[in-house]
SELUM-675775 format. One record per atom (N, C-alpha, C): x, z, y; residue number from 1; residue in one letter. Coordinates in steps of 0.2 Angstrom, whole numbers. Atoms other than C-alpha are relative to their C-alpha. Example, Ala and Ser with C-alpha at 12.3 -4.5 7.8 and 13.67 -1.06 7.14 Angstrom:
# SELUM-675775
+-------+-------+-------+------+------+
:    c1 :    c3 :    c2 : resi : resn :
+-------+-------+-------+------+------+
:     4 :     0 :    -6 :    1 :    A :
:    62 :    39 :   -22 :    1 :    A :
:     4 :     0 :     6 :    1 :    A :
:    -4 :    -1 :    -6 :    2 :    S :
:    68 :    36 :    -5 :    2 :    S :
:    -4 :     3 :     5 :    2 :    S :
+-------+-------+-------+------+------+
# end
This chain:
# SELUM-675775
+-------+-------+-------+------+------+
:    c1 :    c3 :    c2 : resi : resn :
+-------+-------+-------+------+------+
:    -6 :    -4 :     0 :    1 :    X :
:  -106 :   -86 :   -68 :    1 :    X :
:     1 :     3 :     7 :    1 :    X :
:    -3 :    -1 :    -7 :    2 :    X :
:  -103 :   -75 :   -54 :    2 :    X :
:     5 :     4 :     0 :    2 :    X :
:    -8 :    -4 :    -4 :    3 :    X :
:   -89 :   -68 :   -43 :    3 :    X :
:     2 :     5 :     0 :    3 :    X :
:     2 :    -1 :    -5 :    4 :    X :
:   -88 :   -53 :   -40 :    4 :    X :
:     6 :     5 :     5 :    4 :    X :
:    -9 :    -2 :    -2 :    5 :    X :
:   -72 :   -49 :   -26 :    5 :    X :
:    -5 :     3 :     7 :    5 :    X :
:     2 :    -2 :    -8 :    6 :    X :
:   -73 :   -40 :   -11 :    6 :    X :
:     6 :    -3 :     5 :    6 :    X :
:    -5 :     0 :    -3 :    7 :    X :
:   -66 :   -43 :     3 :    7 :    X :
:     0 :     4 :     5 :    7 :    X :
:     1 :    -4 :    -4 :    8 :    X :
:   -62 :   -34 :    19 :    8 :    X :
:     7 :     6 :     0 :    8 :    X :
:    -5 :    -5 :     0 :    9 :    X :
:   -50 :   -20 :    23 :    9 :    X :
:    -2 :     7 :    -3 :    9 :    X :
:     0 :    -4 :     4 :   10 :    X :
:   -46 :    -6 :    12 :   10 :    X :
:     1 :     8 :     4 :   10 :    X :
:     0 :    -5 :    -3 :   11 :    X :
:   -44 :    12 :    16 :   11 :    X :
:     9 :     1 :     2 :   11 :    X :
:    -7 :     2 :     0 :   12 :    X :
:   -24 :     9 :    14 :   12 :    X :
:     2 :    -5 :     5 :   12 :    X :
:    -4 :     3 :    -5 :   13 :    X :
:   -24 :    -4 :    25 :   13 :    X :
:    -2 :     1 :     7 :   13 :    X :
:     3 :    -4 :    -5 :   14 :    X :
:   -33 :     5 :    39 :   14 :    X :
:     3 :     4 :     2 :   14 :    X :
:    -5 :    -6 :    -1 :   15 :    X :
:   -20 :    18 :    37 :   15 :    X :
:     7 :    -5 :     3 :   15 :    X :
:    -8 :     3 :    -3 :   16 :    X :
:    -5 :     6 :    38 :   16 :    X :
:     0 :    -4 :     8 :   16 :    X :
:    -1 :     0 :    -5 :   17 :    X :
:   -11 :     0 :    52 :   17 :    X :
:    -1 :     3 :     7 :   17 :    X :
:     0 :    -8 :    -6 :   18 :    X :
:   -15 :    16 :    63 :   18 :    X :
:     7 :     1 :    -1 :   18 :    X :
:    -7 :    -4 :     0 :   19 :    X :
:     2 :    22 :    58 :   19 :    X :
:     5 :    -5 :     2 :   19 :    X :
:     0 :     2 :    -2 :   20 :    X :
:     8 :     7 :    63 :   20 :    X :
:    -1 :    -2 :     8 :   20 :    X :
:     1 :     0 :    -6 :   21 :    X :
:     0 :     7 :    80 :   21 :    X :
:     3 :     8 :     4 :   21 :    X :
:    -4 :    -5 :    -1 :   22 :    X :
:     6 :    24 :    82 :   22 :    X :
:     7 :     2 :     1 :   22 :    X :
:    -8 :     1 :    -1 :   23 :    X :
:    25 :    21 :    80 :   23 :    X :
:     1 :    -4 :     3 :   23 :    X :
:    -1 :     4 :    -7 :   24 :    X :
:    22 :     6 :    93 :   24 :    X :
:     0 :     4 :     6 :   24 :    X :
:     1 :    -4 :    -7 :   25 :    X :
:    15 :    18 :   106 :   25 :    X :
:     5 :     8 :     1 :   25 :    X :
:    -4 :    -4 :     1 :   26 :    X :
:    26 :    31 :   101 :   26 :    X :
:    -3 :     8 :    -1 :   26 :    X :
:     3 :    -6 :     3 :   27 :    X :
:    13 :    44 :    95 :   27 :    X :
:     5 :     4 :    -6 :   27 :    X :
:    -4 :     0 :     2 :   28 :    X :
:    23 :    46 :    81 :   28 :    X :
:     7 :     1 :     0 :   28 :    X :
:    -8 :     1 :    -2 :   29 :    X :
:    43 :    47 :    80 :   29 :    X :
:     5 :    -1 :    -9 :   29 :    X :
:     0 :     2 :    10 :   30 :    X :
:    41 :    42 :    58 :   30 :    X :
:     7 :    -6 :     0 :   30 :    X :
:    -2 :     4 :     1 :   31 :    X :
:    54 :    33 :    51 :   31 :    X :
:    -4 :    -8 :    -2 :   31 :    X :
:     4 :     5 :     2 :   32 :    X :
:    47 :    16 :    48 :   32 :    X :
:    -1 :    -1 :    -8 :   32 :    X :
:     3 :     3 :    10 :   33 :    X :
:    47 :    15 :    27 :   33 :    X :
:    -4 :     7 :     0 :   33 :    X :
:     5 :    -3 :    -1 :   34 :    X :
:    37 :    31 :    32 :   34 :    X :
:    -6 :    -4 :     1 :   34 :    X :
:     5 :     4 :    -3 :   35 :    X :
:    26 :    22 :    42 :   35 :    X :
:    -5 :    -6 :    -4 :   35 :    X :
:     1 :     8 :     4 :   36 :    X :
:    25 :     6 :    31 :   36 :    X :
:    -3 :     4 :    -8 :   36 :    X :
:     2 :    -2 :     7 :   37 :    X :
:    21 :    18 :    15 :   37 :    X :
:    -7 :    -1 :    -4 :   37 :    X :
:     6 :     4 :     1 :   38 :    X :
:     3 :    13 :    14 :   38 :    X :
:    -1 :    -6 :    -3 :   38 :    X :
:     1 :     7 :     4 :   39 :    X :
:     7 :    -3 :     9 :   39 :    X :
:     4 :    -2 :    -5 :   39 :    X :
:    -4 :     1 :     5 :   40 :    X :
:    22 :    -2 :    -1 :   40 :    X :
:     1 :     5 :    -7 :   40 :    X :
:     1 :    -7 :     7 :   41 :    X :
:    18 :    15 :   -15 :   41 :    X :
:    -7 :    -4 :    -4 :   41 :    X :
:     5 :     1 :     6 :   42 :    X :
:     3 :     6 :   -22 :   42 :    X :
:     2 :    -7 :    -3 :   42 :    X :
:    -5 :     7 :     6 :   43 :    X :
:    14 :   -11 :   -27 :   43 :    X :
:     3 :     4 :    -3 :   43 :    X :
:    -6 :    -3 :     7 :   44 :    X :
:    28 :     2 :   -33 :   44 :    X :
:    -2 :     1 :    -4 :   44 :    X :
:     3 :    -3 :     6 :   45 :    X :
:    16 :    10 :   -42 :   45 :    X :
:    -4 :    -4 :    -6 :   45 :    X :
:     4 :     6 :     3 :   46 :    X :
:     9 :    -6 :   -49 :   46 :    X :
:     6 :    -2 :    -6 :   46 :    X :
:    -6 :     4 :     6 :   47 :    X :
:    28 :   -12 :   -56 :   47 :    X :
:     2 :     6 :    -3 :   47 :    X :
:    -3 :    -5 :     4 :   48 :    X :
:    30 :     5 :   -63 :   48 :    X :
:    -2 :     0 :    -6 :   48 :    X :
:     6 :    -1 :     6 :   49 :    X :
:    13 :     5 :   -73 :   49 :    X :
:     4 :    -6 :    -5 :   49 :    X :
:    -2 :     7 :     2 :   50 :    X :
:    19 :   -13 :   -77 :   50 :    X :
:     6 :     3 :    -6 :   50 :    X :
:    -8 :    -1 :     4 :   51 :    X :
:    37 :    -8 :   -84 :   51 :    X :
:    -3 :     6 :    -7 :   51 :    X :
:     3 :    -7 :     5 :   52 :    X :
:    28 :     9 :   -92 :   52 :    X :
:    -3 :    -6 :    -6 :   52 :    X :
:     3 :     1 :     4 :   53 :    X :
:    18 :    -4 :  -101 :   53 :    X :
:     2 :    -4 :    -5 :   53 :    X :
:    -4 :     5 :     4 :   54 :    X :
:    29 :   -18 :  -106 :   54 :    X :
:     4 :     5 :    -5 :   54 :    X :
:    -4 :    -4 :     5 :   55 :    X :
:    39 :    -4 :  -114 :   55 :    X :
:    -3 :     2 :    -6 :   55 :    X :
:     4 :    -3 :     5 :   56 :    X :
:    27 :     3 :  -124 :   56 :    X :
:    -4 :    -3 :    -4 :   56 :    X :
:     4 :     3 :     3 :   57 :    X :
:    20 :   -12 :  -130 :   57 :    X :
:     6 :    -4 :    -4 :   57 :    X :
:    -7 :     6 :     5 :   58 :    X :
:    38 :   -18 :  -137 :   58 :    X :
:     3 :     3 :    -7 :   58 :    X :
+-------+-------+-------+------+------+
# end
C-alpha cells in the first residue's frame, strides 16, 4: 500500500507569506484580512462546498 501526500509549501502559502512580509515592512498599506486572504478563502470555500453539499444530499 502506498502513500501518496505531498508535502512542502503551496503556492497560497507562498502568497500569504510574501504579503505578510510586506505589510511588516510596510510595502504594502493592506488591511490585514486582506493580507491574510491566502489562507482564509480556501477554508471558506471548503465550508461552503461542505454546506452546498450536506443540503443537497438531505
Amino acid at each position: 500500500m502506498s502513500e501518496n501526500t505531498r508535502t512542502g509549501i503551496t503556492f497560497l502559502d507562498l502568497l500569504a507569506v510574501m504579503f505578510i512580509a510586506f505589510k511588516i515592512v510596510g510595502v504594502v498599506d493592506w488591511p490585514w484580512w486582506v493580507v491574510l486572504m491566502p489562507i482564509w478563502v480556501p477554508f471558506a470555500i471548503g465550508v461552503v462546498l461542505f454546506i452546498v453539499i450536506a443540503i443537497a444530499n438531505s
